[in-house]
N, C-alpha and C positions, 0 to 999 in steps of 0.2 A: 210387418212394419212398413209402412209408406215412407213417401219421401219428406214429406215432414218432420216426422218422427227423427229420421236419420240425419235431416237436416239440425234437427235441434238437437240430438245428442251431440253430432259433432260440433257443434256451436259450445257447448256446455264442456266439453273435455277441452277444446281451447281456452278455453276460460279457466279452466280446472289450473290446468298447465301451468297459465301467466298469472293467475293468482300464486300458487306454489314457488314460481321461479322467480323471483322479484330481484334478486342479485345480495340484499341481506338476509340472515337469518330473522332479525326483528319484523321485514316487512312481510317476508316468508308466514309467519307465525300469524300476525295481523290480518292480511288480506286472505291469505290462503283459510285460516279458519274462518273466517265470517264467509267466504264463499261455501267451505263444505256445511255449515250449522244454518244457513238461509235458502242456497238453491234452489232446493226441493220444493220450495213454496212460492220461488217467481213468476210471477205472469211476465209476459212480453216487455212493457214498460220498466219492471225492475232490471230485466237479462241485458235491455240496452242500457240503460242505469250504470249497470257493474262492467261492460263493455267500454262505454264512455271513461267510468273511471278510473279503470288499468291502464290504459293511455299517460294518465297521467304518475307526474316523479312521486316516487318512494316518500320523501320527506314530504312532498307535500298531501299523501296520501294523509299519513302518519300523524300530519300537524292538524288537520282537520277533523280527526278521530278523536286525539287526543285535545282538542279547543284550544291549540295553540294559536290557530291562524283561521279568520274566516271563509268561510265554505263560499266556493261561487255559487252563484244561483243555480247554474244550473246543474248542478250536484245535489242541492239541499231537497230535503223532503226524507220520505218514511224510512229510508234505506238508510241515510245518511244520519238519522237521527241513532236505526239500529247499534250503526255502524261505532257511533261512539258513545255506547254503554258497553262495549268493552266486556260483554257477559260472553263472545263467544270465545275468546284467547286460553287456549290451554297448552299451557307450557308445558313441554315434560323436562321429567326432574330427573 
């Protein structure tokens, strides 16, 4: 493993993390699976994507997803389109 390699798994488990830990169970469920059902498939420009938008508040995460509120620009695009077909949310029961 290079440092590359190391550099981006650890980039990726941070991510992992703040996706998971969100402060609710709803946004927990939201971000955290669209990060574990997409990851594996980001290039560069998507990881800064999802880095850009855990920064950002829960609800406004949430309200974007859900086409409550519209998306800033610089949010919008392939990830964000993903993000709110809502096909990756699995609830357990």
């Amino acid at each position: 493993m290079n440092d590359n390699d190391s550099s981006a798994t650890h980039r990726l488990a941070r991510m992992k993390f703040r996706a998971w830990h969100r402060g609710t169970r709803e946004a927990d469920y939201m971000i955290g699976c669209f990060f574990d059902t997409r990851h594996a498939a980001w290039d560069e420009a998507a990881i800064d994507w999802f880095e850009r938008l855990i920064e950002e508040d829960d609800v406004d995460i949430m309200a974007w997803a859900l086409g409550t509120q519209p998306v800033p620009a610089a949010l919008e695009g392939p990830e964000m389109d993903a993000m709110r077909r809502l096909d990756y949310v699995d609830i357990p029961r």
